[in-house]
N, C-alpha and C positions, 0 to 999 in steps of 0.2 A: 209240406210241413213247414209252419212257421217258425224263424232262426230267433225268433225277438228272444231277449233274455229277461224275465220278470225280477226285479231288482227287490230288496228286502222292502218292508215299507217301512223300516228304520234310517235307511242309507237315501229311502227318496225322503225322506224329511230331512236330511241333512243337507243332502242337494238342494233341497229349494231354501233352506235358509241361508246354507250360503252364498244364493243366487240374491235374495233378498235383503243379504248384507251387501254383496259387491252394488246392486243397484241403487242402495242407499249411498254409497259412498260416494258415486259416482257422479247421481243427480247432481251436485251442487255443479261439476267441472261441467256438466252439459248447459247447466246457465249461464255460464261463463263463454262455453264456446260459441253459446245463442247471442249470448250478448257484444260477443267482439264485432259479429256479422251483421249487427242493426245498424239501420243508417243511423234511428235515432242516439243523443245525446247520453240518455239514459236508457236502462233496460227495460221494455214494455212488453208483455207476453198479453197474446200472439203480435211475433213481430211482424210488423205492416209491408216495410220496405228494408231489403239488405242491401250493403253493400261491402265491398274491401277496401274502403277507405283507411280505416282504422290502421290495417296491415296495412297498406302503402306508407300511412305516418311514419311505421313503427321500423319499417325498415329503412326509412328517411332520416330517422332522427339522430344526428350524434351524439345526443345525452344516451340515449339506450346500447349505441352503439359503444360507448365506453365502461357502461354498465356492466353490459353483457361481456366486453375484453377482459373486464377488472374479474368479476367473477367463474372467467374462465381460468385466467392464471391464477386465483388464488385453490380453485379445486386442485388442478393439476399437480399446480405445487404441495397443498393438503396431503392428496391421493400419495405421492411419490415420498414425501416426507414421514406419511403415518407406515408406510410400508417398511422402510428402511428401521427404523424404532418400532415397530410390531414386529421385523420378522427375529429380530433377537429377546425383546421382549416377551416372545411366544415359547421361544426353546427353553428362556430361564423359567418362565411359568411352566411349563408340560415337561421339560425334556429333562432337565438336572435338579436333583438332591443338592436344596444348599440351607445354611443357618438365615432364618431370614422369609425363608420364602412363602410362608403361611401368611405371614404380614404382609409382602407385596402382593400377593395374590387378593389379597382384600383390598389394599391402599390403593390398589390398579380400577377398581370398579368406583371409587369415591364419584373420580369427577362425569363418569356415565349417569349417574342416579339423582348427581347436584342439579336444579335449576341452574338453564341455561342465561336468564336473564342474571340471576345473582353472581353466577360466575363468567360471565359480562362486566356484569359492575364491578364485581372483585379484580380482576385484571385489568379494566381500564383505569382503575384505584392505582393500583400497581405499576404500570406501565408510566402513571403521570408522576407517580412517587420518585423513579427513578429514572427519568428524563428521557423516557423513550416516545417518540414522538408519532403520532395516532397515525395511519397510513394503514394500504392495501397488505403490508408487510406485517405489522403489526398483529391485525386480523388473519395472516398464516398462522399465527404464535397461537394465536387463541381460540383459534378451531382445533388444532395440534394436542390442547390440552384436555380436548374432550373426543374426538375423531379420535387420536392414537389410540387409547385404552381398547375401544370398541375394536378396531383392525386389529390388536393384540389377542383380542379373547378369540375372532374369528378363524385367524391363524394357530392360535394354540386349540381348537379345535381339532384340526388338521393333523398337528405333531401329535394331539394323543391318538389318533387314530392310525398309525401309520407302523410298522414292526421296527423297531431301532436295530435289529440283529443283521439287518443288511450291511446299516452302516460299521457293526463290527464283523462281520465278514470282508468288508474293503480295507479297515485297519487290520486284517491279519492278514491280507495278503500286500501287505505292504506300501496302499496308500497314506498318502499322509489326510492331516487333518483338512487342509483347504481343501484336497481331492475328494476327499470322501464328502465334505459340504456341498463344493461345486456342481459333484456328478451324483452325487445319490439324495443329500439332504433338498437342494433345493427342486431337485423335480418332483420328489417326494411331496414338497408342501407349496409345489405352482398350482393346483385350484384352490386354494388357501389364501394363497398370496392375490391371487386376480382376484378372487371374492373380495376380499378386505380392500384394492385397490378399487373394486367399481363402486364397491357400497362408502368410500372415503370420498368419490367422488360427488355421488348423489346426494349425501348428507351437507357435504362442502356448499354446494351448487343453490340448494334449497334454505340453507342456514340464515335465519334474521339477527335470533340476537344479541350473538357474537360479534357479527358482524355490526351491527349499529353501534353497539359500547365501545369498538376499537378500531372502526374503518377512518373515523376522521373525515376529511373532507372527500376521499374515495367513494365511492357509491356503486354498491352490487341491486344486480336484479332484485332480490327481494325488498332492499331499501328503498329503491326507487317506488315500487310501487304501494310501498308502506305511506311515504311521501305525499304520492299522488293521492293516498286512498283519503289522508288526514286533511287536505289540504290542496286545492287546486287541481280537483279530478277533471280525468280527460276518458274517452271509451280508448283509448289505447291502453289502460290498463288491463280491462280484459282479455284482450288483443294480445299483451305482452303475457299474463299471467298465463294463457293459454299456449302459448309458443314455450313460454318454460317448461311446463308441463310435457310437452312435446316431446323437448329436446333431453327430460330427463327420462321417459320413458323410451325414446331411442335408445341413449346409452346403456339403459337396464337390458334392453331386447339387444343389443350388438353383445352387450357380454355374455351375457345367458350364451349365446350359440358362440361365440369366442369359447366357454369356459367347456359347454357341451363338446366341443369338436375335441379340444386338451382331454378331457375322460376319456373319448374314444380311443385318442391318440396315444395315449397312456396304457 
């Protein structure tokens, strides 16, 4: 007797489109990965001759490799910063009844929904208005003001989800307030808290154009190859473009089973 199991043919049409959405989306990254590996200059399909020249450059180069420094510590710092200001910003949203809070709860999605290019421009306006001077530091500032909200709503997903009656079973048996945060609020809302840190990072990581309106003479991965693409291309771009991709699909795949093993462990 045959185990196969004959699937609706509702659910196989959905299956295959959204096989034929993921392979749409993907083609482009796979000309890109064709293209890092050609000897040629330019991308020519079918390619003739490969090689890893491109990658030798690219791990040669000190301009990418500054690149690459500069937009590591500004994710990091992003990631760790939007957490800190999401994870209180998530309890006043979900957790407490206060005068007010209909209003932030809107005012909080403003700058999610804003163009990122305009609120580029609008902060680097601002920043020169009031003598603050354009650097990798700066571009913390101004990923912060679009990054934070989004880890905020992530995290306040979490606290509505979660029974608050624990945390008053610990105040009446006599914990105090830090206790009862330490040991029940914040294990309660660490998948909340890791999601909003990976996805602060990824968004950091990939970000243009925040970063071109406020990095200054600083220069992130994505500007770089913004640079190269406008002016002075090299096939290390594809090369690099492709290694980013890489390295931000790693850290999506490290958290996912980071955050997976936390459920279990929970």
């Amino acid at each position: 007797m045959s185990s196969r199991v004959c699937l609706p043919a509702g659910e196989r049409y959905l299956r295959l489109y959204l096989t034929l959405v993921v392979v749409i989306m993907y083609i482009p990254m796979l000309a890109v990965a064709l293209a890092s590996i050609s000897r040629s200059r330019f991308f020519i399909f079918p390619i003739r001759k490969t090689s890893w020249k491109w990658y030798n450059d690219t791990f040669a180069s000190l301009q990418i490799h500054e690149a690459a420094w500069t937009s590591i510590t500004i994710a990091v710092l992003v990631a760790v910063l939007s957490v800190g200001l999401a994870l209180a910003g998530a309890l006043a949203y979900a957790r407490y009844d206060w005068k007010g809070k209909k209003f932030y709860q809107q005012f909080l999605l403003v700058p999610v929904f804003f163009p990122q290019s305009v609120l580029g421009l609008a902060l680097q306006i601002w920043f020169s208005s009031i003598g603050v001077q354009m650097t990798w530091v700066s571009t913390v500032f101004a990923q912060l003001v679009w990054i934070a909200p989004i880890v905020t709503l992530i995290i306040a997903i979490q606290a509505f989800g979660y029974d608050s009656s624990v945390e008053e079973a610990a105040r009446d048996l006599g914990a105090s307030r830090w206790q009862v945060f330490r040991d029940i609020t914040l294990p309660l809302l660490g998948p909340g808290i890791f999601s909003g840190f990976l996805f602060a990072i990824l968004l950091s990581w990939g970000n243009f154009p925040l970063s071109y309106f406020t990095s200054g003479a600083d220069v992130t991965i994505p500007e770089w190859l913004y640079g190269k693409m406008i002016g002075g291309y090299t096939p290390m771009v594809p090369a690099v473009g492709f290694l980013s991709v890489l390295v931000g699909g790693a850290v999506l795949i490290i958290g996912l089973l980071i955050n997976s093993r936390m459920q279990r462990v929970g």
